[in-house]
C-alpha positions in Angstrom: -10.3 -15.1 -21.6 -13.4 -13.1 -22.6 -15.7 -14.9 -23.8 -19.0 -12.9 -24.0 -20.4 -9.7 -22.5 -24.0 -9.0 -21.8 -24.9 -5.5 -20.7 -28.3 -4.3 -20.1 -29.9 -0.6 -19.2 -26.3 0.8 -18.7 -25.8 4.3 -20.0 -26.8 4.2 -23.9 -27.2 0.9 -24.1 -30.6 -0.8 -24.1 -28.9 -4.3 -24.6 -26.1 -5.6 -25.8 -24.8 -9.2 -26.4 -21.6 -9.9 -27.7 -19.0 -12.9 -27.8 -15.2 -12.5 -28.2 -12.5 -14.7 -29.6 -8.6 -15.5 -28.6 -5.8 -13.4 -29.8 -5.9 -9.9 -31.4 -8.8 -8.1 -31.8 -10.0 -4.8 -32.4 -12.7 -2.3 -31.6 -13.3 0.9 -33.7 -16.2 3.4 -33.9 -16.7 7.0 -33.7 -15.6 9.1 -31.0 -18.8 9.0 -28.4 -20.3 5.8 -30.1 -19.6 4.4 -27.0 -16.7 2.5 -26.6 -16.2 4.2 -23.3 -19.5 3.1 -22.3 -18.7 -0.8 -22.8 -15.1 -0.2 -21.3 -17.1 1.3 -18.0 -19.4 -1.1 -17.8 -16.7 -3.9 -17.7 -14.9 -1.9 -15.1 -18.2 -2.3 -12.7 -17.3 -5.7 -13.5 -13.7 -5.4 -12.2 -14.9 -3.9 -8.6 -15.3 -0.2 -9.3 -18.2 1.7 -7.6 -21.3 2.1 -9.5 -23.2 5.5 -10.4 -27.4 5.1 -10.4 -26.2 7.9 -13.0 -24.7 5.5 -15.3 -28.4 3.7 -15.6 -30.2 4.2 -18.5 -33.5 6.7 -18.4 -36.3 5.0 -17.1 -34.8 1.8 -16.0 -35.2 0.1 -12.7 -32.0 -2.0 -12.9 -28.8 -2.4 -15.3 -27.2 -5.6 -15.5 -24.2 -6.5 -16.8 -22.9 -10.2 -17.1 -19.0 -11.1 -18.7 -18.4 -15.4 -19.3 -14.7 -16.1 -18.4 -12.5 -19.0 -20.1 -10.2 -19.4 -16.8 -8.9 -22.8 -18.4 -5.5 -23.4 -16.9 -4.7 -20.2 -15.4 -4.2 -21.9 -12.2 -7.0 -19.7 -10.3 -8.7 -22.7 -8.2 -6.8 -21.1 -5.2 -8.7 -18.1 -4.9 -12.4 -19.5 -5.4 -11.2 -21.9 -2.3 -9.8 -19.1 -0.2 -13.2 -17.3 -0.5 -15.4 -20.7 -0.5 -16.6 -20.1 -4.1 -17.7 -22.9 -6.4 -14.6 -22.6 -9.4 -16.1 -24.3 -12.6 -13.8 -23.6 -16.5 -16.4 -21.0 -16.9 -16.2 -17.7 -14.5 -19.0 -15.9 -14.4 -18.9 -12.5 -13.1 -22.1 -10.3 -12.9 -23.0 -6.9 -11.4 -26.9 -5.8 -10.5 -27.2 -2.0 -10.1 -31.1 -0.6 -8.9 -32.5 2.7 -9.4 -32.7 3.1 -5.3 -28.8 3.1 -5.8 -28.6 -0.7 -3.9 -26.0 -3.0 -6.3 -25.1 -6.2 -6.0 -22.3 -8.8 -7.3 -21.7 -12.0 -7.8 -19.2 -14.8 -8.3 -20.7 -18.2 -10.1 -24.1 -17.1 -9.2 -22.9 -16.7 -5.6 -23.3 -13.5 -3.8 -19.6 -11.6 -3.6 -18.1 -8.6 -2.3 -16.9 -5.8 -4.6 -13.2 -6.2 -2.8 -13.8 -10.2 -3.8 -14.5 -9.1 -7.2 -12.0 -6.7 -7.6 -9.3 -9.2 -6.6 -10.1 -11.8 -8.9 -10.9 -9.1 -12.0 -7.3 -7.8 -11.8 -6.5 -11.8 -12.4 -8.3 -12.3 -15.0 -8.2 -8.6 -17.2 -6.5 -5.5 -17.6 -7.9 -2.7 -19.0 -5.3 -0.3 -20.7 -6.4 3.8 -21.0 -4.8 6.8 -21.7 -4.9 8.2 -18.4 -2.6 4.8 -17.4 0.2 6.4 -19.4 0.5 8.9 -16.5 1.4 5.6 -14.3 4.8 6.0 -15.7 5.6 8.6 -13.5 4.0 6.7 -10.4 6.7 4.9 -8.5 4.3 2.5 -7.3 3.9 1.5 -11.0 8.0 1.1 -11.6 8.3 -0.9 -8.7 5.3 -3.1 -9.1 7.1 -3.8 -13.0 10.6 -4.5 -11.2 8.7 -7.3 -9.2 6.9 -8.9 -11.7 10.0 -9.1 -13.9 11.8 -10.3 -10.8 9.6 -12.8 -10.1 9.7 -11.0 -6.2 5.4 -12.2 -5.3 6.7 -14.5 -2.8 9.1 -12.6 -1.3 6.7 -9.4 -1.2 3.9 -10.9 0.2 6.5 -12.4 3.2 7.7 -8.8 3.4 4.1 -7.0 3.5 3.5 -9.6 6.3 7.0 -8.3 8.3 6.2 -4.7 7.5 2.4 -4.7 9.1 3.8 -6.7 12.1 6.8 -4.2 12.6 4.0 -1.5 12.5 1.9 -3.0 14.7 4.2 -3.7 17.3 5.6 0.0 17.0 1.9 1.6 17.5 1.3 -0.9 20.9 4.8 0.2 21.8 4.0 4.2 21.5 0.3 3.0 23.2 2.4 1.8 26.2 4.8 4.4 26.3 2.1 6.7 26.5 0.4 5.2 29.4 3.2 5.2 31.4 4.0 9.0 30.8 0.4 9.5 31.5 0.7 7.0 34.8 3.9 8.5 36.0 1.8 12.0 35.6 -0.7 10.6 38.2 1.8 8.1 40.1 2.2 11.4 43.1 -1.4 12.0 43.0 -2.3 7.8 43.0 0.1 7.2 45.8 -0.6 10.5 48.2 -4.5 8.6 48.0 -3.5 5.5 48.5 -1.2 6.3 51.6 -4.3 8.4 53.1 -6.5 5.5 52.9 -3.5 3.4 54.0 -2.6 5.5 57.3 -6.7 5.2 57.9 -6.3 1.3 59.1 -9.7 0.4 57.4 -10.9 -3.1 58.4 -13.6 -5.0 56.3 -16.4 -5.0 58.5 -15.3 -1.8 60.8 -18.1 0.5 60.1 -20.7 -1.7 60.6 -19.1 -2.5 64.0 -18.8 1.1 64.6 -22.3 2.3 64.0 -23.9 -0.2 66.1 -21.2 0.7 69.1 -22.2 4.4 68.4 -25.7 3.2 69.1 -25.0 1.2 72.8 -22.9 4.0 74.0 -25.2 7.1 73.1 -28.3 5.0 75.1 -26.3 2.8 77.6 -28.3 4.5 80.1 -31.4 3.8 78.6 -29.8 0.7 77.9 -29.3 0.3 81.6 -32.2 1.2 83.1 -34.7 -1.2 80.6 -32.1 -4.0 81.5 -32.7 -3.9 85.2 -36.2 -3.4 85.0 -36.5 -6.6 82.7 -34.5 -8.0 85.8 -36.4 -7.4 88.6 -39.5 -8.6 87.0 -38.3 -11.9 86.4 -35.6 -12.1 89.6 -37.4 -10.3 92.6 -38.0 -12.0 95.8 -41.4 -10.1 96.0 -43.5 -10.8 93.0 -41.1 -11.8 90.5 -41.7 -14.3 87.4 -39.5 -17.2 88.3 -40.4 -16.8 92.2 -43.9 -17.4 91.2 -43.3 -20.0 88.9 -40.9 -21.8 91.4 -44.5 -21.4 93.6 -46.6 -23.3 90.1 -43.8 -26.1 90.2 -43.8 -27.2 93.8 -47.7 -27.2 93.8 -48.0 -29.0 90.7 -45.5 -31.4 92.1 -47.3 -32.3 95.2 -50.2 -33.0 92.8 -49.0 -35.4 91.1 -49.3 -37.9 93.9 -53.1 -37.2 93.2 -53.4 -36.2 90.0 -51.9 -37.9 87.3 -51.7 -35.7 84.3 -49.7 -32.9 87.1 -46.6 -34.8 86.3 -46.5 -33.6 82.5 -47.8 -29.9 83.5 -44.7 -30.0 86.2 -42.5 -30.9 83.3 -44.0 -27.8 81.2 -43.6 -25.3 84.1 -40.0 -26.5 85.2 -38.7 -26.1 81.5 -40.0 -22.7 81.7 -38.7 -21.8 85.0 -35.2 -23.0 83.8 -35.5 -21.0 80.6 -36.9 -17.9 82.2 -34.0 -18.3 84.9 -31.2 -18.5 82.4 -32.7 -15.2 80.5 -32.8 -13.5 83.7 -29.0 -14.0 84.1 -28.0 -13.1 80.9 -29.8 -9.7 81.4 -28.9 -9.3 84.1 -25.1 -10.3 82.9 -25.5 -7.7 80.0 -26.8 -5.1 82.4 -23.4 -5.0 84.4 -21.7 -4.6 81.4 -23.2 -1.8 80.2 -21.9 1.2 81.4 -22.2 5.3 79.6 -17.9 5.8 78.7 -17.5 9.6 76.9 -14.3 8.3 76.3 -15.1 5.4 74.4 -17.7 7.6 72.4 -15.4 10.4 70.8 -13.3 7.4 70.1 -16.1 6.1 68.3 -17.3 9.3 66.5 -13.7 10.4 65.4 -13.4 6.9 63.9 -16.4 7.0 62.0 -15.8 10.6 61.1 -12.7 9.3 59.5 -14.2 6.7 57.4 -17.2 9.2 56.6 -14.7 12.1 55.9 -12.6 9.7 53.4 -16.1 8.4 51.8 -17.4 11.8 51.2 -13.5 12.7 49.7 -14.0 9.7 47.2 -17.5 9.8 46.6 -18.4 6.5 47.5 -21.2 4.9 50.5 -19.3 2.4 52.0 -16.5 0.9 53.6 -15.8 -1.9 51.0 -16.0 0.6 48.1 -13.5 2.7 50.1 -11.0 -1.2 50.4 -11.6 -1.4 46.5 -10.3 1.9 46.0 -7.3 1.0 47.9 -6.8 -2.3 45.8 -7.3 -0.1 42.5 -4.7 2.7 43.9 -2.5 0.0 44.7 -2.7 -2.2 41.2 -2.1 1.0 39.4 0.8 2.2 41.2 2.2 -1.6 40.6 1.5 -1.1 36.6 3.4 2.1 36.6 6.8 -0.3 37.5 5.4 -2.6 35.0 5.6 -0.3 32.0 8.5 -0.6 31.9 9.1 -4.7 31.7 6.3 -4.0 28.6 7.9 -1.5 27.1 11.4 -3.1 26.8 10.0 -6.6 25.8 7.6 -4.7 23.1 11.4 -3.0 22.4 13.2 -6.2 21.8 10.1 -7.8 19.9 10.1 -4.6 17.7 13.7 -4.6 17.2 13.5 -8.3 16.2 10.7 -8.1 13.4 12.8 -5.3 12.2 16.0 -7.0 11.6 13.8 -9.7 10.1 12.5 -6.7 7.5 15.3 -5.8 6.6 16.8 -9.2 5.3 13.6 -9.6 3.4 14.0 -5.9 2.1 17.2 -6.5 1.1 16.3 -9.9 -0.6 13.6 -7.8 -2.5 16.5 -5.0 -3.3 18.5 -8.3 -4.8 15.5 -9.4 -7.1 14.8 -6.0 -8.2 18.3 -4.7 -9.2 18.9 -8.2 -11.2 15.5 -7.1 -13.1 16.3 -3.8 -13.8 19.3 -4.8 -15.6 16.6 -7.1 -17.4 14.2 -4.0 -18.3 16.3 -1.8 -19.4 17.7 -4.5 -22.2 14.3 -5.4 -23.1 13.0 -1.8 -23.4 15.8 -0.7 -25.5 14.8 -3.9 -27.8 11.1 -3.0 -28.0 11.6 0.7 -28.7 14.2 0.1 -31.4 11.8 -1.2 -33.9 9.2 1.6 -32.8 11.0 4.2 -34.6 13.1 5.0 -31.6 16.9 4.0 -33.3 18.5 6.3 -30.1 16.8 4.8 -27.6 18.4 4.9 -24.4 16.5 3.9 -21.0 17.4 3.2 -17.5 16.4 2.3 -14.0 17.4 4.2 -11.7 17.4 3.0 -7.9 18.2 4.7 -4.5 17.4 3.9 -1.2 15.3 5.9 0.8 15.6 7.5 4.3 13.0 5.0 5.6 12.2 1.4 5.2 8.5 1.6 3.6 6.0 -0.4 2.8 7.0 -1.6 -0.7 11.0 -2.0 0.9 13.9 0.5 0.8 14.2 1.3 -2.9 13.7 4.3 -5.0 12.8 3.8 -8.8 12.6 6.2 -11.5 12.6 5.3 -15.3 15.0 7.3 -17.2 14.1 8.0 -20.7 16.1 9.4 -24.2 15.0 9.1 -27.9 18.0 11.5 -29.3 21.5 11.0 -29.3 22.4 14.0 -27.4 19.7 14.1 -24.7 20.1 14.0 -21.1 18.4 10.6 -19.3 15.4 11.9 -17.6 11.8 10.7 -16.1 10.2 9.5 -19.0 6.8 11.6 -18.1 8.4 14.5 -17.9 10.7 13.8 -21.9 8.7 12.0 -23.4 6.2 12.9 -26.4 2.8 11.3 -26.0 3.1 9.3 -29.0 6.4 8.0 -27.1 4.8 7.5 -24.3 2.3 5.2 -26.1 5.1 3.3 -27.5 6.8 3.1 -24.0 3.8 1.9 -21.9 2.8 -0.9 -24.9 6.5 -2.4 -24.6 6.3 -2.1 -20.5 2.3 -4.1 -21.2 4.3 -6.3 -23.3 7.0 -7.2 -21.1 4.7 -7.8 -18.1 2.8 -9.3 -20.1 5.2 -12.1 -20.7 6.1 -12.5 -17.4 2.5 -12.9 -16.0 -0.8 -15.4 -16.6 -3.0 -12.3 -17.9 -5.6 -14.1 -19.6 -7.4 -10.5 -21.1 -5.7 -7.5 -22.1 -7.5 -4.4 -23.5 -5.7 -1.2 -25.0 -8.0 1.9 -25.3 -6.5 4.1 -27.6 -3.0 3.5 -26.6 -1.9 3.9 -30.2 -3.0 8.0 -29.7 0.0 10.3 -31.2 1.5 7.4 -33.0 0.7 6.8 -36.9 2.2 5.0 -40.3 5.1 2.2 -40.0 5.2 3.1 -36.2 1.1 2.0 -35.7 2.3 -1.0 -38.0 4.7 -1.7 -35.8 2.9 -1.2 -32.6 -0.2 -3.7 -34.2 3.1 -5.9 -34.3 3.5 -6.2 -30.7 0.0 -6.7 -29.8 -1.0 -9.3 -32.3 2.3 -11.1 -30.4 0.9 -10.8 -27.2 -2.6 -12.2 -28.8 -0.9 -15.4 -30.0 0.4 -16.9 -26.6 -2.5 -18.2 -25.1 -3.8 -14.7 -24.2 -6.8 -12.4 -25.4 -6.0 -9.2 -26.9 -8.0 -6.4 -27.4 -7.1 -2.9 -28.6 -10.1 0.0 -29.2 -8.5 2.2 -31.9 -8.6 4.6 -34.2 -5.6 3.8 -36.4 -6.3 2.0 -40.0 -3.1 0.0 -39.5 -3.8 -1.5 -36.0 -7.8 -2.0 -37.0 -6.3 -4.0 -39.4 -4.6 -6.7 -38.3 -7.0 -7.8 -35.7 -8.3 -11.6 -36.0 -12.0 -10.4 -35.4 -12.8 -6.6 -36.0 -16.1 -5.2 -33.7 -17.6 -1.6 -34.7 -19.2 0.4 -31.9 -22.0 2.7 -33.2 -25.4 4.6 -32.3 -28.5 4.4 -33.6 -31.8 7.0 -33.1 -35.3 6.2 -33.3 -37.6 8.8 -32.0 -37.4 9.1 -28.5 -33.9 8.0 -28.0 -30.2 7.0 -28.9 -29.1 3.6 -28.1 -25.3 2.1 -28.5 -24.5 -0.9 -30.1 -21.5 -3.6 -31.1 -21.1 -6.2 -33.7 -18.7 -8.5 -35.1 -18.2 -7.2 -39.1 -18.4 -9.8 -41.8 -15.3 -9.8 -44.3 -17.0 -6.5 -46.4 -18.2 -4.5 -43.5 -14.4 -4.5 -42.5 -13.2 -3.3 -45.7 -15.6 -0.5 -45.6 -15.1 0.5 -42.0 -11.7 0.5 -42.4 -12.3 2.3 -45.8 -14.0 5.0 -43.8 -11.1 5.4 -41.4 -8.7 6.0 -44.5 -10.6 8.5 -46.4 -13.7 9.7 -43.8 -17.6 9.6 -44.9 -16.7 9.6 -48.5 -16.0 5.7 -49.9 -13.4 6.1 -52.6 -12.1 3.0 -54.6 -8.9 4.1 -53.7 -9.4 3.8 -49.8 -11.4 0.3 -50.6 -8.2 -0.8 -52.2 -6.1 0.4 -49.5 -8.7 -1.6 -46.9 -8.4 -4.9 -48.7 -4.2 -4.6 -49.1 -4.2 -3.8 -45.3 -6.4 -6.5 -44.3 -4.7 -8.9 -46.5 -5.5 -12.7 -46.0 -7.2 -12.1 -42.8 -10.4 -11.7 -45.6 -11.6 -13.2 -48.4 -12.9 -11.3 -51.5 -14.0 -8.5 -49.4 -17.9 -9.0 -50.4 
């Protein structure tokens, strides 16, 4: 329940600091005192997005602060789904800067507006006019046939169902588009992968290639440097190892003589053997070296191959042509495997959907059983609301698609006269019945729901006398089961029956207008409500009137 609201810098109001009791009250004033200034500033409470308009002239931030009584509500589930500290006493406060920056908070604890939003709509409900025209919203009827039905559970297994079944049918249209788009490309992906394919391309080849390009464009060069190595080191007059074969068998005769000849020998020997082994190998590469045309255009129309297909793709080498191969080749094998995907995400599809279906129909079940159940209690609150013809019924269809809120059509049929056709009660209905209609819908919900605050702006408009008696009926009823009423009115009947009575009203000094609220004292009530009976003008008559309407809720009226 609301327990106290603290608003600062918000529109009119310079400050304001008020506490609120359990079960009915009421909240009067004159039209743009500013009830409609406190009721926006405890919607910025409930989530809504905030204006730097809304702050008052001059001001560098607006705060506004509400205490909450959340005493066995049962709410401990949400503070530890969003890891906030739950205490008795919920505090919910909104910061709003000049520079348009605005902050919230949970307990002191930094939240989100969605955060706050969620648990607002758990803990109050604020009632305007404009939420008469939710009679006409399906949404609204359907939302009323699951609270009476008790459907939560089964709804939130459904919205589970439903956003899988979409899911899977947006990856299955994904994948079917792919594989249009792949069997599109599949001629063009496998003409280049057969070219590249037919080409024979080894890892390695063009490296190969080049350098075989090289030998055979110079093998005469080749050749002729190769034999000329040769017969330096291998002729019989002057050559390397014949002098060196000279060195070895001098320094070996030495050696008798002279010791340290022996190691030198060594030295010149292991160079002769060397030497002698390189002048077989060129001489072994030199035979096998030979200037083939043949073998060259063989060459060159390979590597024109490979450069022709690497200029094609726009790559610079052979293994970027191979990868291109492998990615031709993974493609095409995708293309066969759209269509595994497609009929598993089929089946999958097909499955969540007869799974949907059993939980829509489950929801259907719940929902028809509580129709039955409105339609008796709304003929039972309008009776007494000067309605004695009363007729009202819930219509249901199906639709031509399952949806997100199930397969059902609602629409709320409405007649106050004897003769009169059932039709949509927004488009019958007077708006003094509408008034009546959407308290006793309020009421009923409200009875089937832990709705710790309720507040009524003006919902009494078009309705007057016994009826407004009547109507003050219903919500001092819903203030006395452990819930917190609060209706803002206009009417002298309703203003008086509430258990505390708040008056809204402006005050000017010089340089500006400020709003403000209080609690009125046992005489202040009598004369506001005085004043709603006769106007400006106190007669003794309408003082009279006050005090009979008021009744034992006051004392002596001074």
């Amino acid at each position: 329940m609301l327990r106290s609201l603290y608003i600062q810098n918000y529109a009119l109001i310079e400050k304001l600091d008020i506490t609120f009791g359990d079960g009915f009250s009421v909240v009067t004033g004159e039209t743009g005192a500013g009830k409609s200034i406190i009721l926006g500033a405890i919607g910025l409470l409930l989530g809504q997005r905030a204006d730097i308009k809304s702050l008052r002239r001059g001001a560098s931030k607006c705060i506004i602060e509400a205490r909450f009584d959340i005493t066995g509500y049962g709410m401990n589930s949400f503070f530890e789904e969003n890891e906030l500290e739950y205490d008795d006493e919920c505090i919910l406060r909104r910061e709003i800067q000049s520079n348009g920056k605005s902050r919230a908070f949970i307990n002191d604890t930094p939240a989100s507006l969605a955060q706050m939003k969620e648990l607002g709509e758990q803990l109050i409900d604020v009632h305007s006019q404009h939420q008469n025209l939710l009679l006409n919203k399906e949404g609204f009827q359907l939302n009323v046939l699951d609270i009476l039905g008790h459907n939560q559970e089964a709804l939130e297994t459904y919205h589970r169902l439903y956003q899988h079944w979409k899911q899977l049918g947006c990856q299955l249209e994904e994948v079917v588009a792919q594989a249009e788009q792949s069997r599109a490309d599949e001629d063009y992906i496998r003409f280049q992968l057969e070219q590249l394919e037919e080409a024979g391309l080894q890892e390695g080849e063009q490296e190969l290639l080049e350098q075989e390009i090289e030998l055979l464009t110079h093998a005469e060069e080749i050749k002729a440097g190769l034999y000329r190595v040769e017969q330096i080191l291998s002729s019989d007059d002057g050559g390397l190892l014949a002098a060196l074969k000279e060195s070895l068998q001098t320094l070996l005769q030495l050696q008798k003589v002279y010791q340290p000849a022996e190691e030198l020998a060594e030295r010149v020997e292991s160079t002769y053997i060397e030497l002698k082994d390189v002048a077989q190998d060129v001489s072994g590469r030199g035979e096998g070296i030979d200037f083939n045309p043949v073998r060259l255009e063989e060459v060159n129309d390979r590597l024109n191959v490979i450069y022709s297909l690497q200029q094609k793709h726009r790559v610079q080498t052979l293994e970027e042509l191979l990868a291109l191969m492998t990615g031709f080749q993974e493609r095409l094998s995708s293309i066969t495997s759209y269509e595994d995907k497609i009929a598993e995400l089929t089946l999958q599809r097909d499955k969540v959907y007869k799974e949907l279906k059993k939980q829509s129909a489950q929801l259907t079940k719940g929902r028809q059983h509580a129709a039955r159940e409105v339609e008796k209690q709304m003929v039972a609150r309008l009776l007494p609301l000067g309605m004695p013809n009363i007729r009202f019924k819930v219509e249901m269809g199906n639709r031509k698609e399952i949806g997100p809120w199930g397969e059902d059509t609602v629409n709320f049929l409405f007649s106050a006269n004897k003769n009169g056709l059932l039709q949509p009660v927004s488009t019958v209905a007077s708006g003094g019945e509408i008034a009546r209609v959407m308290l006793s819908v309020k009421a009923m919900i409200a009875g089937a729901v832990k709705l710790p605050t309720i507040i009524f702006d003006e919902i009494d408009t078009g309705v007057s006398g016994e009826i407004a008696d009547r109507m003050a009926d219903i919500m001092q009823e819903m203030g006395d089961c452990n819930r917190q009423v609060i209706s803002i009115t206009h009417l002298p009947q309703i203003a008086s029956r509430g258990k505390a009575h708040y008056r809204v009203y402006k005050l000017d000094n010089d340089v500006e207008t400020n709003s403000h609220i209080r609690c009125l004292n046992d005489k202040e009530r009598v004369d506001e409500i005085a004043h709603m009976l006769s106007g400006a003008r106190l007669t003794e008559a309408a003082l009279s009137n006050a005090r009979t309407l008021l009744g034992d809720r006051i004392g002596n009226g001074n």
